[in-house]
N, C-alpha and C positions, 0 to 999 in steps of 0.2 A: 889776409882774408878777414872781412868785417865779422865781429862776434855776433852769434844769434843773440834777435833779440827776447827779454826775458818774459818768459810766459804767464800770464797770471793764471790763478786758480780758476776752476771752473767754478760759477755761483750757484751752479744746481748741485741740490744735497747729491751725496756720491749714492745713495741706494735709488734716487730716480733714474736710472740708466738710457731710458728715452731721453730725457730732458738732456743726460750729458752727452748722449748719440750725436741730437742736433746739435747743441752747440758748437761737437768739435765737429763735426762736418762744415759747420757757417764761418768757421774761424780758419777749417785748411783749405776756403777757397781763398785763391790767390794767395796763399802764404808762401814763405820759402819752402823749401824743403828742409833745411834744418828745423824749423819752427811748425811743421807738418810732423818732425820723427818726436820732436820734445811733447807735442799734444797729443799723440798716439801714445805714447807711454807712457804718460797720466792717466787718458783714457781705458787703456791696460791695467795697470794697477788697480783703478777704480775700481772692474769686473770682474778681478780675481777671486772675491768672496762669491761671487757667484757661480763663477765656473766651478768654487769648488763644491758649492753646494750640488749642482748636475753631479761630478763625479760622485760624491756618496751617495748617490740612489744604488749607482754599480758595483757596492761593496759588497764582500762576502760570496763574490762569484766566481773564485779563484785568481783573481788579479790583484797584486797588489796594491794598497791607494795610492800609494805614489805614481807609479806609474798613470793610473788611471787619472791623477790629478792633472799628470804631465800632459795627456793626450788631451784633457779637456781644454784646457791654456791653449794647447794648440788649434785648438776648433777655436775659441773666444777670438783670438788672433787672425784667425781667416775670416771669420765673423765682421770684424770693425775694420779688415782693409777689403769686403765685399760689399759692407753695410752701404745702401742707398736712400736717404731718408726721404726719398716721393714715391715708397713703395711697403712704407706702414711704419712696424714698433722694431725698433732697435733690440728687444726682448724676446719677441714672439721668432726672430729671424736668429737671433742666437742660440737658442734655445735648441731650435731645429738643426744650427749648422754643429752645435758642442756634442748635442747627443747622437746625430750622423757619424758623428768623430769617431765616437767613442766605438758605437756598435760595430762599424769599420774594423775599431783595433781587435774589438773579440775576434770579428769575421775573419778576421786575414791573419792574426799575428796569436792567437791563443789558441787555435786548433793545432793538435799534434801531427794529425792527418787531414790531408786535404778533403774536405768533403764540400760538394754544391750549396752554393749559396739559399738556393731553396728548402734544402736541406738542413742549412745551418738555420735558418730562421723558424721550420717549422721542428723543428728541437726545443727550442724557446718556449716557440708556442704549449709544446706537450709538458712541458716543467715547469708553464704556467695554470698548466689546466689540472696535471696533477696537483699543483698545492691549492689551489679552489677546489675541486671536485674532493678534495681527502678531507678539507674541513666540511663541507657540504655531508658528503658522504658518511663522516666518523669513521673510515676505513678506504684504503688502496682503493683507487679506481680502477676496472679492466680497460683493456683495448676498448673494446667495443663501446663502454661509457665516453672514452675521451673524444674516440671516431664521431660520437654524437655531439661531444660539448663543441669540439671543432669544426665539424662539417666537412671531413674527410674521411676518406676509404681508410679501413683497419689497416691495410697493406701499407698504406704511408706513414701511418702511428707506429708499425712496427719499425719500418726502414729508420723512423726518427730515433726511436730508444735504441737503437741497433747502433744509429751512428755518434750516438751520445757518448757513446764509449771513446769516439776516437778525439776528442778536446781533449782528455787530459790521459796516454795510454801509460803504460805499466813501463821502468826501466825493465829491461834486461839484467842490468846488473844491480838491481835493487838487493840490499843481503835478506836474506834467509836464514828461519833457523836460529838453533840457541848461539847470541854471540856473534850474529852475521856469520857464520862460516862457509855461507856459500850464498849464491846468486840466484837470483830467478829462473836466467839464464839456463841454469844447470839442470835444471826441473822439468825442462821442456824436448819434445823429441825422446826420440829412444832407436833401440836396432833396427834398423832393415832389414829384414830376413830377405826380402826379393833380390837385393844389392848385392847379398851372398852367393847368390844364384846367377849371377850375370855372365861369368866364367862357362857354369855349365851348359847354359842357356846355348851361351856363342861356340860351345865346342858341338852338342847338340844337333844345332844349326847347320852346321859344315859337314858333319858325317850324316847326315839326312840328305844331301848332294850326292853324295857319294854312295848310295844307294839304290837298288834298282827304280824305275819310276814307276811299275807295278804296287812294290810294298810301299815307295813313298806316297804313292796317293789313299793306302790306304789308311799307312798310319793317320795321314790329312783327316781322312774320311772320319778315323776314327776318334784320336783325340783335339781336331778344332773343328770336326761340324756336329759330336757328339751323336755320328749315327750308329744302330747298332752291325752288329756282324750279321747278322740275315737281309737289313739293308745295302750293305756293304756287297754282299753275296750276290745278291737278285741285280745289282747295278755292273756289275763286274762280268756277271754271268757265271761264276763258280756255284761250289756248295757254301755253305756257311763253315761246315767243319774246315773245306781248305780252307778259307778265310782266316779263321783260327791259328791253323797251323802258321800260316804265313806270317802274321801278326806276332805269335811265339818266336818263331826264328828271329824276323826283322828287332822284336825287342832284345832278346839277348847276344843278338849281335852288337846293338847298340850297349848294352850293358857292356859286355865284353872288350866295345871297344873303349870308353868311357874311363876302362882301370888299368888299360895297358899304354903305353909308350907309344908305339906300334901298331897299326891298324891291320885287326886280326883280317883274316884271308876270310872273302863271302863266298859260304858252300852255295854252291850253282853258280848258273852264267846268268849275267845281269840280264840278258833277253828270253830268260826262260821264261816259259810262259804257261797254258792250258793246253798246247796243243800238243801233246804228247809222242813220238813220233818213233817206231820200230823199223829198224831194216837190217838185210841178211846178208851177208856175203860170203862165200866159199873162198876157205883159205886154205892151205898143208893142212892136214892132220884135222878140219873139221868145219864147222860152222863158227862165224863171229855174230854177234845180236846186239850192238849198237839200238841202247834204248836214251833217247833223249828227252826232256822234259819233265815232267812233277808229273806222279803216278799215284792219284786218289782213287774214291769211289768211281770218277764219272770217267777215267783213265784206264783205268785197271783190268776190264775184257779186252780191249786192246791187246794191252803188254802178253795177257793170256792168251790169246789167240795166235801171235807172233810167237810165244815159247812153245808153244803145240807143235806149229808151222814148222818150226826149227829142229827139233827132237825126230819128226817125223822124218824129216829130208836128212837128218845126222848119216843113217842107216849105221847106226854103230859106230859111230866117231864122236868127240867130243862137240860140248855146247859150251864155247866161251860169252857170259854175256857183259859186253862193256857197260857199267855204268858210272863212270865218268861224268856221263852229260846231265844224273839224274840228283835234283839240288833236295827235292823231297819225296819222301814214301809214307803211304798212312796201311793200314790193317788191311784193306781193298789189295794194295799191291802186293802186302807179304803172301796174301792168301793166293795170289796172279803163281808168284814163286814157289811157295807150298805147292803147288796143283802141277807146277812146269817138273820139281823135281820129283814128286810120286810117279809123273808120267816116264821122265829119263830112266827114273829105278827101272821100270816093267819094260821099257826099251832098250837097257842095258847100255843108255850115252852116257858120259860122263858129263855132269853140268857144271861148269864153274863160274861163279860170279866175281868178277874181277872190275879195280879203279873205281869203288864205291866212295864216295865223300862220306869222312866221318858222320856226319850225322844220321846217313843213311845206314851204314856198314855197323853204327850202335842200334839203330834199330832192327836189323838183319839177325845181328847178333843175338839181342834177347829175345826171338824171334825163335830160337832156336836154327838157324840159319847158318851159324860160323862154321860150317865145316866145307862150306860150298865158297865160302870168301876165299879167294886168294890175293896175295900181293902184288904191287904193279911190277 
């Protein structure tokens, strides 16, 4: 292979860069290509004071100059294999293609986080305005000053200082503290208390299933649509007080069940309801009084009227009355009771109250009641 041949010096001084543009554009027409690579990298060396002049305008903007020198070389180099000299100054086109270069490498390769391009430029913008408007001013500019110097909405002057932050963000593991002995890291966050709660949340959750659908709607009612127990009442159709009561049981039931192992046994039957319900049947030795249902104020002549009924027809035999079926009793009913055994006394029936659910048969009790309870 024949040697290239040897290239003379270009005759235009190296600081006229138009003049040495042309030349080497007139000299690589029809040259070889060895003698095309040897006159570009003359022409490269030539512009490297230049290029590196661009790069120190960008100094002090958190990029090292090397780098920054590096990437301008790089522009200068796409420069003079773009450069077209029937289309102006070898100068004026470098200048534009070195500083593209550069702005590119902030754009793309010095943000920490990715933030929009328009975003990344009106950043710039605002870090230019603040150092004009702070000499102008003799003091910090506000938003609303900058929004004016720039002719944009405050909302955008905030998004830019907002996003300013993420060019250069904070390690994690930066040390802290006397001696580095700890990490930034470690400063940040702290307990969940909600997290601690996930367990009782999801146990919660499950035994509120397993509940009647009666008190489950109204716990709903009461603790996720925050209405009160008279609203509750009038929706439902009860009293407020039953409301009450209901609400007491259903929580300590759930309390109850919350700290045992074992899912405590729910006093009454999961369809018991408002409707209260007495009936009589003649058996050996006397009257049976099967009372079912929750016995409040709005219950409670019922049950009395049925304990009348039954004392009456006894004619001197006992009154067993089942309650079994009865999951609540409020003052209304004791008083139903009260009334059924003063009548039995002057009747001379024996009245016994038998198969009461604990909570009833405590309330019976302190009632003054317990003599009339029997066991099942």
């Amino acid at each position: 292979m024949p040697a290239p041949e040897k290239v003379q010096t270009l005759e235009c001084p190296p600081a006229d860069l138009d003049a040495a543009a042309v030349v080497y554009a007139r000299r690589c027409a029809g040259a070889p290509p060895a003698t095309r690579q040897v006159l570009r990298e003359e022409l490269i060396a030539a512009c490297l004071p230049f290029a590196g002049r661009l790069a120190r305008r960008y100094r002090g903007r958190g990029e090292p100059m090397e780098d920054l020198t590096q990437v301008a070389r790089l522009g200068l180099v796409k420069a003079i294999d773009r450069y077209d000299p029937g289309r102006g100054s070898f100068t004026a086109y470098a200048v534009i293609t070195i500083t593209g270069e550069i702005k590119r490498h902030f754009r793309d390769k010095t943000w920490g986080v990715h933030v929009p391009r328009r975003i990344q430029d009106l950043s710039l913008e605002v870090a230019h305005a603040c150092t004009v408007l702070t000499s102008q001013l003799s003091g910090s500019p506000t938003v609303a000053e900058i929004a004016e110097f720039l002719r944009v909405d405050e909302d955008a002057v905030i998004e830019a200082i907002e996003s300013a932050a993420s060019y250069c963000p904070a390690s994690l593991n930066a040390p802290v503290g006397a001696g580095g002995a700890g990490e930034l890291g470690d400063l940040l966050g702290g307990v969940d208390l909600d997290l601690e709660a996930v367990d009782d949340k999801i146990t919660v959750a499950d035994l509120l299933l397993r509940m009647p659908a009666r008190e489950r709607r109204m716990l709903a009612l009461r603790f996720y649509g925050n209405r009160t127990q008279a609203e509750i009442a009038h929706e439902l159709g009860v009293s407020q007080m039953h409301v009450s009561r209901l609400l007491s049981r259903a929580l300590s039931w759930l309390r109850e069940a919350m700290l045992r192992d074992t899912l405590p046994r729910w006093e009454g039957a999961a369809d018991a309801g408002n409707d209260m319900r007495v009936s009589v049947a003649r058996v050996p030795g006397g009257l049976t009084v099967r009372v079912r249902g929750e016995v409040d104020r709005d219950t409670a002549e019922r049950l009395r009227a049925g304990l009348r009924q039954a004392v009456a027809a006894a004619a001197g035999q006992r009154v067993v009355v089942n309650l079994s079926g009865v999951p609540l009793i409020d003052a209304a009913g004791v008083a139903a009771f009260v009334d059924a055994r003063a009548g039995a006394a002057r009747a001379e029936v024996p009245l016994i109250l038998r198969g009461a659910q604990p909570y009833v048969a405590r309330i019976l009790a302190v009632s003054g009641l317990a003599p009339m309870l029997a066991p099942e």
